[in-house]
MARTIDREN-96785 format. One record per residue: x, z, y of N, C-alpha, C, O in turn; chain; residue number from 1. Coordinates in Angstrom, 1 decimal. Example, Ala and Ser with C-alpha at 12.3 -4.5 7.8 and 13.67 -1.06 7.14 Angstrom:
REM MARTIDREN-96785
+--------+--------+--------+--------+--------+--------+--------+--------+--------+--------+--------+--------+--------+-----+
!    n.u !    n.w !    n.v !   ca.u !   ca.w !   ca.v !    c.u !    c.w !    c.v !    o.u !    o.w !    o.v ! cadena ! num !
+--------+--------+--------+--------+--------+--------+--------+--------+--------+--------+--------+--------+--------+-----+
!   13.2 !    7.8 !   -5.7 !   12.3 !    7.8 !   -4.5 !   13.2 !    7.8 !   -3.3 !   14.2 !    8.5 !   -3.3 !      A !   1 !
!   12.8 !    7.1 !   -2.2 !   13.7 !    7.1 !   -1.1 !   12.9 !    7.9 !    0.0 !   13.4 !    8.0 !    1.1 !      A !   2 !
+--------+--------+--------+--------+--------+--------+--------+--------+--------+--------+--------+--------+--------+-----+
***
This chain:
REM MARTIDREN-96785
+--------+--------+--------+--------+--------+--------+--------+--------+--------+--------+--------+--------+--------+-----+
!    n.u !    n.w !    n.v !   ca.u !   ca.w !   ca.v !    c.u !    c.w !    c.v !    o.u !    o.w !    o.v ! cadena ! num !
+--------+--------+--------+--------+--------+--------+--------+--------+--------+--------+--------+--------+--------+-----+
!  -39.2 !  -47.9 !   20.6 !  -40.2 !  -47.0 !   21.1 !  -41.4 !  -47.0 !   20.2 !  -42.0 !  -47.9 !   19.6 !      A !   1 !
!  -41.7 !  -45.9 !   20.3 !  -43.0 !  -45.6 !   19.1 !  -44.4 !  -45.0 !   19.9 !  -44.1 !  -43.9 !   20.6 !      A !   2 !
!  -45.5 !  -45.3 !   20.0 !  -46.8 !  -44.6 !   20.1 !  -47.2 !  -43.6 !   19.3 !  -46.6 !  -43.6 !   18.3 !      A !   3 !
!  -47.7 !  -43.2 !   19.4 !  -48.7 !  -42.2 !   18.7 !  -50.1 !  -42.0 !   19.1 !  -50.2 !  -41.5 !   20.2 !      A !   4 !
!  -51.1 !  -42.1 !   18.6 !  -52.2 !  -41.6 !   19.2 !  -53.5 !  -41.1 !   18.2 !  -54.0 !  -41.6 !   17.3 !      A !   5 !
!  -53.7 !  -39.8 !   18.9 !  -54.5 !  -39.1 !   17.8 !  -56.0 !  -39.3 !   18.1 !  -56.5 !  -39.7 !   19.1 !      A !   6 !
!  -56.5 !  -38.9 !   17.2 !  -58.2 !  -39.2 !   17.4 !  -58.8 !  -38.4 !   16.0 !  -58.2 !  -38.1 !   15.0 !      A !   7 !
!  -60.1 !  -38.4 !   16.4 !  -60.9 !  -37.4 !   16.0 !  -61.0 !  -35.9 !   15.7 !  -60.9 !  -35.4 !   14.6 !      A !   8 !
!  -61.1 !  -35.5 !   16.7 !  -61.2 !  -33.8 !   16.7 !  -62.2 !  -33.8 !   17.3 !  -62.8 !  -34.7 !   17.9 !      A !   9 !
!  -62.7 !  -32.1 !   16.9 !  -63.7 !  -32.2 !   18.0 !  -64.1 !  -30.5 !   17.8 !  -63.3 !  -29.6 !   17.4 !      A !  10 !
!  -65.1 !  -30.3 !   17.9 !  -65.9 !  -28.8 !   17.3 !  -66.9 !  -28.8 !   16.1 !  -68.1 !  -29.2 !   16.1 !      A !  11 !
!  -66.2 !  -28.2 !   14.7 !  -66.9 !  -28.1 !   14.0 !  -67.1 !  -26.4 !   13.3 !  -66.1 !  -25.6 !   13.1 !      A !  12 !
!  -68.2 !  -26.2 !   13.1 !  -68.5 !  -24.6 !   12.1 !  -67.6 !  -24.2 !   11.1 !  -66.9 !  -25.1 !   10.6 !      A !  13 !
!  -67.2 !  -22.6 !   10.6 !  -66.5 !  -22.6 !    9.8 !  -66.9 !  -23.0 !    8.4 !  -68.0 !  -22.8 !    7.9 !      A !  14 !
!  -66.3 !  -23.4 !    8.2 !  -66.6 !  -23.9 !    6.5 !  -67.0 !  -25.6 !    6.6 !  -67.2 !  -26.2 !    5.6 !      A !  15 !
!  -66.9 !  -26.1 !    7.7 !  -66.7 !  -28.0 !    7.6 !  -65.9 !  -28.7 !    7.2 !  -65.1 !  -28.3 !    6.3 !      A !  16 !
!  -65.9 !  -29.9 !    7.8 !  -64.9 !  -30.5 !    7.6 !  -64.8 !  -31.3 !    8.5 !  -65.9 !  -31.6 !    9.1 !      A !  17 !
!  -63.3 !  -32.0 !    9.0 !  -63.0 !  -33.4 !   10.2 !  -61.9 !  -33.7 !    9.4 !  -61.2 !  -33.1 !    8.6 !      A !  18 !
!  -61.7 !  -35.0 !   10.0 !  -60.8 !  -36.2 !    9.6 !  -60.1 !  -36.1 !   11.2 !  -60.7 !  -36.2 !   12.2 !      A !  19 !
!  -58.8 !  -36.0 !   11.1 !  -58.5 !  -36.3 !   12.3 !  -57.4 !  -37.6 !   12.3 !  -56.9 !  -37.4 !   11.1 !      A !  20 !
!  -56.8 !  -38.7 !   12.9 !  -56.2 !  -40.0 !   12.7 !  -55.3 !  -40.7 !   13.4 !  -55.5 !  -41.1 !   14.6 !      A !  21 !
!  -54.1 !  -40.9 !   13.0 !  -53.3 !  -40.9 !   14.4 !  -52.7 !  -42.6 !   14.0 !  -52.7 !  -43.0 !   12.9 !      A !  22 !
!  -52.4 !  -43.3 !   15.1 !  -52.3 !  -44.3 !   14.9 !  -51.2 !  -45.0 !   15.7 !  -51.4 !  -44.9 !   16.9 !      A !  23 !
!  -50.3 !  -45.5 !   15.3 !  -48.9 !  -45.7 !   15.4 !  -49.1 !  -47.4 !   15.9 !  -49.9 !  -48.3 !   15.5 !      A !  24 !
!  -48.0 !  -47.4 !   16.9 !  -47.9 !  -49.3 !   17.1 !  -46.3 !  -48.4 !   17.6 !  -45.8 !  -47.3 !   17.5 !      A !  25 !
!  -46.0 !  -50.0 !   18.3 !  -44.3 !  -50.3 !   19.0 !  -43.4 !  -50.3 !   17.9 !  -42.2 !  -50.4 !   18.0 !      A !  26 !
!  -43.9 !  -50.0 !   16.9 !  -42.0 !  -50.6 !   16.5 !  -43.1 !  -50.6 !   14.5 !  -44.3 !  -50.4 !   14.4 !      A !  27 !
!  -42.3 !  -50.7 !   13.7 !  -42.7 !  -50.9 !   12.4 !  -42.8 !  -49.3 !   11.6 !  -41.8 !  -48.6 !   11.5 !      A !  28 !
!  -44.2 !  -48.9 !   11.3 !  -44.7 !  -47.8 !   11.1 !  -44.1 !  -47.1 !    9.2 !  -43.8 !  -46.0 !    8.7 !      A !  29 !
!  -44.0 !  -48.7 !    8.7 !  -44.4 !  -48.3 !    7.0 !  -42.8 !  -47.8 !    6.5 !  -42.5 !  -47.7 !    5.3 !      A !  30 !
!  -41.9 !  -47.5 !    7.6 !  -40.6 !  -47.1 !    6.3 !  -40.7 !  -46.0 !    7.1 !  -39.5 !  -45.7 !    7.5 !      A !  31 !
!  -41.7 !  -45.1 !    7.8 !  -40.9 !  -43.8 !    8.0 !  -42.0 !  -42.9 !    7.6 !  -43.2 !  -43.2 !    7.9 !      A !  32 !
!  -41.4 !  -41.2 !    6.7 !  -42.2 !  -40.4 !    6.8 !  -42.8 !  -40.0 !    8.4 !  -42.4 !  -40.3 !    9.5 !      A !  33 !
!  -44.4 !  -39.1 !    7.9 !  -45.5 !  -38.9 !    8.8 !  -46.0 !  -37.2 !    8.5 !  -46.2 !  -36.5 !    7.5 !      A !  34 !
!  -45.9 !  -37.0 !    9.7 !  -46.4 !  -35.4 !    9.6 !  -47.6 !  -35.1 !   10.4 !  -48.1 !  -35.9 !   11.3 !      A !  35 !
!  -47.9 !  -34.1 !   10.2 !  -48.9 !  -33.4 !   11.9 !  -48.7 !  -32.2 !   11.6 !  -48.8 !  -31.5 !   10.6 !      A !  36 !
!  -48.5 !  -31.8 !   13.3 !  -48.5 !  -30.2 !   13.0 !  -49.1 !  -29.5 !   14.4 !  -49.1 !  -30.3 !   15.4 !      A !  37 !
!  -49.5 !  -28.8 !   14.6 !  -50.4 !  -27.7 !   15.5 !  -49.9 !  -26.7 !   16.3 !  -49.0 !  -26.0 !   16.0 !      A !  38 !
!  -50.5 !  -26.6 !   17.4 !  -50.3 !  -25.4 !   18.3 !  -51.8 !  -24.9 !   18.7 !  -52.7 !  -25.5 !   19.2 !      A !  39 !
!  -51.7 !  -23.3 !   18.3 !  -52.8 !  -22.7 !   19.0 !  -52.5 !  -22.3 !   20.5 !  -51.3 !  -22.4 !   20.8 !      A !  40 !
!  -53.3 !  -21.7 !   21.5 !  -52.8 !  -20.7 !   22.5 !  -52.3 !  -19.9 !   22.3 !  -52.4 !  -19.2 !   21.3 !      A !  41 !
!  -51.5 !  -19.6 !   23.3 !  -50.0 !  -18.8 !   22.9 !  -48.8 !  -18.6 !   21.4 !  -47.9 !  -18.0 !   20.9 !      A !  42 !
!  -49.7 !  -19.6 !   21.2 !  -48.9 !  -19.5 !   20.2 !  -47.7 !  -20.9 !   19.7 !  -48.1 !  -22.1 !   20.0 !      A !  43 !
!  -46.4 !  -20.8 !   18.9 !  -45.5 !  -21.9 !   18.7 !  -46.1 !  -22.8 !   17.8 !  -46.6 !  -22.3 !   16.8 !      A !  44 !
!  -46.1 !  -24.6 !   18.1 !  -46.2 !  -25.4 !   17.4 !  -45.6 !  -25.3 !   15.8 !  -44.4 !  -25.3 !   15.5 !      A !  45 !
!  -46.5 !  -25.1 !   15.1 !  -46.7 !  -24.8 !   13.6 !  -46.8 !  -26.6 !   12.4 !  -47.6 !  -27.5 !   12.5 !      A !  46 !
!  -45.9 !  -26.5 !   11.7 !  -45.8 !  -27.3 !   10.6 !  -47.2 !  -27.5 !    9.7 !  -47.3 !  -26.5 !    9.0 !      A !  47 !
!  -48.2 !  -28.3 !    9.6 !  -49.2 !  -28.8 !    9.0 !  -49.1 !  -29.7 !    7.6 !  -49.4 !  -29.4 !    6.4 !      A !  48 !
!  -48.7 !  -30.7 !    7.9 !  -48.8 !  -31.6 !    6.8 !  -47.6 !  -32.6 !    6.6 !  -47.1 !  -32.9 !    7.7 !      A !  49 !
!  -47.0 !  -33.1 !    5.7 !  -46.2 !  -34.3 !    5.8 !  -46.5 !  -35.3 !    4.6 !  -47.1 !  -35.1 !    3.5 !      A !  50 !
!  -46.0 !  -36.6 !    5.2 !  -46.1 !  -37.6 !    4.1 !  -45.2 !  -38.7 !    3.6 !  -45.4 !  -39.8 !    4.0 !      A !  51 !
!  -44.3 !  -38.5 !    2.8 !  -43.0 !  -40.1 !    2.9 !  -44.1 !  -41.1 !    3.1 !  -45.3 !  -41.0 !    3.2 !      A !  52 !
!  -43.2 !  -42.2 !    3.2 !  -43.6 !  -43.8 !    3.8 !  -44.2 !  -44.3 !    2.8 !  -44.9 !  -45.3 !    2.9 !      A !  53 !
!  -43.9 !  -43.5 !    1.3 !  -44.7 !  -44.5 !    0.1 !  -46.3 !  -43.9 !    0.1 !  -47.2 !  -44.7 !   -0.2 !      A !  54 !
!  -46.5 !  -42.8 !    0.4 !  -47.8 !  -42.3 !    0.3 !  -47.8 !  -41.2 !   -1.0 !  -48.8 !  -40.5 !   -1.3 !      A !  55 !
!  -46.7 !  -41.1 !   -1.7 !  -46.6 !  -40.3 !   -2.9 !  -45.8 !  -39.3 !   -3.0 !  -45.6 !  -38.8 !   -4.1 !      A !  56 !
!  -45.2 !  -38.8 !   -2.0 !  -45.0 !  -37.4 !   -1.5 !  -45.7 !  -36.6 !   -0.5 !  -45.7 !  -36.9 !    0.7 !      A !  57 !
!  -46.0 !  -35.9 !   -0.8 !  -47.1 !  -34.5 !    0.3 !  -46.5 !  -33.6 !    0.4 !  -46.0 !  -33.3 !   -0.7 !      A !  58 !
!  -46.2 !  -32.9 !    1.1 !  -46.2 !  -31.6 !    1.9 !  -47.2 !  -30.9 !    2.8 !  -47.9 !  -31.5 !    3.8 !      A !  59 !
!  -47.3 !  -29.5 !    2.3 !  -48.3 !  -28.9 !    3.2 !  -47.6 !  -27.3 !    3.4 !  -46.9 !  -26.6 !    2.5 !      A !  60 !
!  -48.2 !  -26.8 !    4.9 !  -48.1 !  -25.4 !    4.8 !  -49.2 !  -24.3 !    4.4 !  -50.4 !  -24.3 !    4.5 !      A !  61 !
!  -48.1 !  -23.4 !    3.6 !  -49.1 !  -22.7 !    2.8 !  -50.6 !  -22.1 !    3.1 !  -51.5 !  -21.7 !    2.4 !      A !  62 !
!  -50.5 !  -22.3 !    4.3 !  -52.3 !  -21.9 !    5.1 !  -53.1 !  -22.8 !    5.0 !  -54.3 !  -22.5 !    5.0 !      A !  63 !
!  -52.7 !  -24.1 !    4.9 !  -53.7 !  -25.4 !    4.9 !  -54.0 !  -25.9 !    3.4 !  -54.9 !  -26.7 !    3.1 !      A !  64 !
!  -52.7 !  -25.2 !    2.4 !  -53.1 !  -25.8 !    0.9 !  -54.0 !  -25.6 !    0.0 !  -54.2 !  -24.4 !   -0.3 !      A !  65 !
!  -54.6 !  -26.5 !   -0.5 !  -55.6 !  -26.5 !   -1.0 !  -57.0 !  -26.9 !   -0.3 !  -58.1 !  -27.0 !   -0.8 !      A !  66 !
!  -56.8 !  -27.2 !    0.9 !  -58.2 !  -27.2 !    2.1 !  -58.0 !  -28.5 !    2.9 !  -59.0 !  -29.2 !    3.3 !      A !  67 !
!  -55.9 !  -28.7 !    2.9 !  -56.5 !  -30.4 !    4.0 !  -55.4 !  -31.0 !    3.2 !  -54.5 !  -30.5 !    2.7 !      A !  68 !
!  -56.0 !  -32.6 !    3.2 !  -55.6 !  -33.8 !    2.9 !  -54.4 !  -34.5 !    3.2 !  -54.9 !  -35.6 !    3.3 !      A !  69 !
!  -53.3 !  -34.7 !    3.5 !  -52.7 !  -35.7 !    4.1 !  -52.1 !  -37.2 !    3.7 !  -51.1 !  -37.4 !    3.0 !      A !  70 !
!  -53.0 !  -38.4 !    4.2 !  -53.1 !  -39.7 !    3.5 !  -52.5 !  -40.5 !    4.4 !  -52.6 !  -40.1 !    5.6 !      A !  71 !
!  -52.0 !  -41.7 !    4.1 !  -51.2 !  -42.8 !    5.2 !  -52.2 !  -44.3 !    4.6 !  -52.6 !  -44.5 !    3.5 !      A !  72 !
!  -52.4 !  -45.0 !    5.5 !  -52.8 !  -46.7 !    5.4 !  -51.5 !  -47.3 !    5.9 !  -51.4 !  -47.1 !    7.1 !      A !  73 !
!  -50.4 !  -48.1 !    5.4 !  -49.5 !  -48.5 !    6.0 !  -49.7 !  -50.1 !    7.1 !  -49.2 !  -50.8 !    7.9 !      A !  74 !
!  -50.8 !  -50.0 !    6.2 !  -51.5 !  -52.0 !    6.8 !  -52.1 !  -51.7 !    7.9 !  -52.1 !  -52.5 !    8.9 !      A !  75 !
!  -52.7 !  -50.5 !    8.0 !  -53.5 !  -50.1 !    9.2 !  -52.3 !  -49.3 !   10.1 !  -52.6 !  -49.1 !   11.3 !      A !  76 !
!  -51.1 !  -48.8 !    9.9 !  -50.5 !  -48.3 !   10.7 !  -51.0 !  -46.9 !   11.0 !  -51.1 !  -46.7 !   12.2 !      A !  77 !
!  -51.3 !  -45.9 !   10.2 !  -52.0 !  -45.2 !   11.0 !  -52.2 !  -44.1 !    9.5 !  -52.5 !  -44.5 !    8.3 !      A !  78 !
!  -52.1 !  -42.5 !   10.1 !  -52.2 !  -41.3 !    9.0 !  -53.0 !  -40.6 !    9.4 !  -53.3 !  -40.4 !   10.5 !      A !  79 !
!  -53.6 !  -40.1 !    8.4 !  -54.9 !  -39.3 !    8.5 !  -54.5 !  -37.7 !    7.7 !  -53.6 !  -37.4 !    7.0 !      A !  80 !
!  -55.6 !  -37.0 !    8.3 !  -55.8 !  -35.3 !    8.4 !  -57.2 !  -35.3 !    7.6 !  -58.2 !  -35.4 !    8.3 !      A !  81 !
!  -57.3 !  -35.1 !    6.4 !  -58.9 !  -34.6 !    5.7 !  -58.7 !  -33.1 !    6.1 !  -58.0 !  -32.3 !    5.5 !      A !  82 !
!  -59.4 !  -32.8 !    6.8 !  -59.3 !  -31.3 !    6.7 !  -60.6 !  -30.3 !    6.3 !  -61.6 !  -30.4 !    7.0 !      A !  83 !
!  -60.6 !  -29.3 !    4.9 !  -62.2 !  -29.1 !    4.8 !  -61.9 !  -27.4 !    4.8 !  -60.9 !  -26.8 !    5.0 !      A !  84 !
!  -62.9 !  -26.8 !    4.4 !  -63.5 !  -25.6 !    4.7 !  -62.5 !  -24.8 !    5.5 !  -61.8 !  -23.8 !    5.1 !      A !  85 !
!  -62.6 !  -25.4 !    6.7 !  -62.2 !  -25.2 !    7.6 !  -62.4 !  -23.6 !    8.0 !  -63.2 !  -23.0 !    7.4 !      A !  86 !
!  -61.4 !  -22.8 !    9.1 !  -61.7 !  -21.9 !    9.4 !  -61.0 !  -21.7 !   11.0 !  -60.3 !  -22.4 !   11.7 !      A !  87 !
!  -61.6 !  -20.3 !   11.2 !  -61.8 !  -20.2 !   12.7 !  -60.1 !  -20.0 !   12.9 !  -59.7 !  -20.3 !   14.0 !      A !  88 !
!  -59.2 !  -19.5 !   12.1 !  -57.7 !  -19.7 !   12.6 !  -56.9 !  -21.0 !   12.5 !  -55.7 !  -21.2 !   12.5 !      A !  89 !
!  -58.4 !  -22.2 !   12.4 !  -57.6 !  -23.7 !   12.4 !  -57.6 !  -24.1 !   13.8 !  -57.0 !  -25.1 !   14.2 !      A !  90 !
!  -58.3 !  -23.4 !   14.5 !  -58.1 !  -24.1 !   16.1 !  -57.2 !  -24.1 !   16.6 !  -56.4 !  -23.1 !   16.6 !      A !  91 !
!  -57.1 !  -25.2 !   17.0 !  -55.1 !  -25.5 !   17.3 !  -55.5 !  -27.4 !   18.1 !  -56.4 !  -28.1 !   17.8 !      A !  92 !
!  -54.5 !  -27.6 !   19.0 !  -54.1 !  -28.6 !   19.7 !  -53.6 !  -29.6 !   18.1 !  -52.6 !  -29.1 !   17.6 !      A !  93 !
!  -54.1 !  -30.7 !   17.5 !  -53.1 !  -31.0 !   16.5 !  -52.6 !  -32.2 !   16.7 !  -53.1 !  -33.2 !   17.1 !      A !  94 !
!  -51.2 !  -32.0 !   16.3 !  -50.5 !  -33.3 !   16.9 !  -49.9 !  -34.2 !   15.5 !  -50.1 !  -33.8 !   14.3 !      A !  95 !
!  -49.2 !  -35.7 !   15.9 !  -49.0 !  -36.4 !   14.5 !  -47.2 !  -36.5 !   15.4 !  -46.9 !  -36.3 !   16.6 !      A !  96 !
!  -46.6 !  -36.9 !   14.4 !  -45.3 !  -37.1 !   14.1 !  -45.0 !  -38.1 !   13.5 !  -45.7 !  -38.6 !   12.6 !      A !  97 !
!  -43.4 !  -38.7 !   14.0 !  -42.7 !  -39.2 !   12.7 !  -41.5 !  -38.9 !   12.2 !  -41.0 !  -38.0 !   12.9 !      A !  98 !
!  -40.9 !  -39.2 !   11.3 !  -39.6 !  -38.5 !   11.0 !  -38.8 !  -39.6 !   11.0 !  -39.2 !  -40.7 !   11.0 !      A !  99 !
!  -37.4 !  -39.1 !   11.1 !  -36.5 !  -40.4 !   11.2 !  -36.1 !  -41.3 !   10.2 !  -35.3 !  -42.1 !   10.5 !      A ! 100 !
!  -36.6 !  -41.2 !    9.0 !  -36.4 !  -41.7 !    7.8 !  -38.0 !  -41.5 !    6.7 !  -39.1 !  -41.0 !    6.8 !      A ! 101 !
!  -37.2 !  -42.3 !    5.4 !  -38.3 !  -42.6 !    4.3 !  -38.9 !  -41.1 !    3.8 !  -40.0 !  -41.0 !    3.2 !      A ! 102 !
!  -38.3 !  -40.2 !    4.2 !  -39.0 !  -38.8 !    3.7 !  -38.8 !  -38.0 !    4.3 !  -37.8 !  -37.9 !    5.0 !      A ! 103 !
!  -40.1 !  -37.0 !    4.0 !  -40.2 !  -35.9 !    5.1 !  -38.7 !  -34.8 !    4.9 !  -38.9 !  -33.6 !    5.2 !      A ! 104 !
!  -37.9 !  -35.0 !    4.6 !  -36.4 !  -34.8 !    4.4 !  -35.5 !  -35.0 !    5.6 !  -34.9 !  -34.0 !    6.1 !      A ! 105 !
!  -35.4 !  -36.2 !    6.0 !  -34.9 !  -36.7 !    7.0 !  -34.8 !  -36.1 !    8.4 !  -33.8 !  -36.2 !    9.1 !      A ! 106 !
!  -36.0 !  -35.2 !    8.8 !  -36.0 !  -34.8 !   10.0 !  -37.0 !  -35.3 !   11.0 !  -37.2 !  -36.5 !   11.1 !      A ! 107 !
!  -37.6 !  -34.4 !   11.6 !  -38.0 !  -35.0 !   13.0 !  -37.8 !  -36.0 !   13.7 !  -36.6 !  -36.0 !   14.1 !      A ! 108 !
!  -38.5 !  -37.1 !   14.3 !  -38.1 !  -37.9 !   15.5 !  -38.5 !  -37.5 !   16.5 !  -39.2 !  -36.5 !   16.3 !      A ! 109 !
!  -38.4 !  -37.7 !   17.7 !  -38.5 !  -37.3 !   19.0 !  -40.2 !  -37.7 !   19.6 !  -40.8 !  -37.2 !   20.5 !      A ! 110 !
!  -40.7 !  -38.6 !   18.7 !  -42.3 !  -39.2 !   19.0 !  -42.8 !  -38.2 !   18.7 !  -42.5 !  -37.3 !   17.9 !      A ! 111 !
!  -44.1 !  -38.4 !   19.6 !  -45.1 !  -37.2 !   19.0 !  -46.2 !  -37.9 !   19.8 !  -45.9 !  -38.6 !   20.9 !      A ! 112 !
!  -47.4 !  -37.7 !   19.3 !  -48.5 !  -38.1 !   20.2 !  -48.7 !  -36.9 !   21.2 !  -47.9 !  -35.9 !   21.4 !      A ! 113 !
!  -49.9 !  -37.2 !   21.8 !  -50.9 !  -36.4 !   22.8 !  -51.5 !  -35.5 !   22.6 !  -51.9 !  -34.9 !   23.6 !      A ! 114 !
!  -51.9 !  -35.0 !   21.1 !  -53.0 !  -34.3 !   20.6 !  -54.2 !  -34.5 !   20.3 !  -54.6 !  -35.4 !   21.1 !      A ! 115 !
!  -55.0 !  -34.0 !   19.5 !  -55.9 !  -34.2 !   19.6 !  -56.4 !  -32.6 !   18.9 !  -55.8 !  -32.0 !   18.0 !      A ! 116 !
!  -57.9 !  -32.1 !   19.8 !  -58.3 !  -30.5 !   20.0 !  -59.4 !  -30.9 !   18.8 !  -60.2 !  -31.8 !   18.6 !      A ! 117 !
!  -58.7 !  -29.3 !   18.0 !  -59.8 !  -28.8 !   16.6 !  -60.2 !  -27.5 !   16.9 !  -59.6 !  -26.5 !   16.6 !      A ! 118 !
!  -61.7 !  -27.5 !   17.8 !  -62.2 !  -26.1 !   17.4 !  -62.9 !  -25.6 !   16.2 !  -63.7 !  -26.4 !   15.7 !      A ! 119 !
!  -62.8 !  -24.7 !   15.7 !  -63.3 !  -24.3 !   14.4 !  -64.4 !  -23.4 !   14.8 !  -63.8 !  -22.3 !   15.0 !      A ! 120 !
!  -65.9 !  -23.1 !   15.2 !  -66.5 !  -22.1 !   15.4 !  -66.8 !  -20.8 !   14.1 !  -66.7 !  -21.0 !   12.9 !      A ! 121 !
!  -67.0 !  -19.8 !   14.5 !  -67.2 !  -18.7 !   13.7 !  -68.5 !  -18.6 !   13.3 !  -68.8 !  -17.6 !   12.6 !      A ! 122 !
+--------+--------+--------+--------+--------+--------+--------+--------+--------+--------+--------+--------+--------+-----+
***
């Protein structure tokens, strides 16, 4: 069994920046790729970011490249969201993930946290 739990969102202006941080316990965090991905209102949970287990592969979707971060601490258990010049179509529920293997290749696992809410003001 795996946790997930996300933290720091909140409401920021367009053109900021937030870190958002999801933090993994129950079972051993450092051999599996790490993603996060988003859902706005009415709208389908959307692909954000991914990371293999070494920290040296990244993936991003084309709307967030160039603008957000995605970094892993394996000692800390736990992947982070730099996200900067933010905009008003970033508001979304954002959630963290794990995949079932060393790279974001492998696939989805069934974990997912709780969310954590990014408003972007205009």
């Amino acid at each position: 069994q795996v946790q997930l739990v996300e933290s720091g969102g909140g409401l920021v202006q367009a053109g900021g920046s937030l870190r958002v941080s999801c933090a993994a316990s129950g079972r051993t965090f450092s051999r599996n790729a790490m993603g996060w991905y988003r859902q706005a209102p009415g709208k389908e949970r959307e692909f954000v970011a991914a990371i293999n287990w070494s920290g040296h592969g990244t993936y991003y979707a084309d709307s967030v490249k160039g603008r957000f971060t995605i970094s892993r601490d394996n000692a800390k258990n736990t992947v982070y969201l730099q996200m900067n010049s933010l905009k008003p179509e970033d508001t979304a529920l954002y959630y963290c993930a794990t995949y079932l293997g060393e790279r974001y290749s492998s696939g989805l696992s069934d974990y997912w946290g709780q969310g954590t809410q990014v408003t972007v003001s205009s």
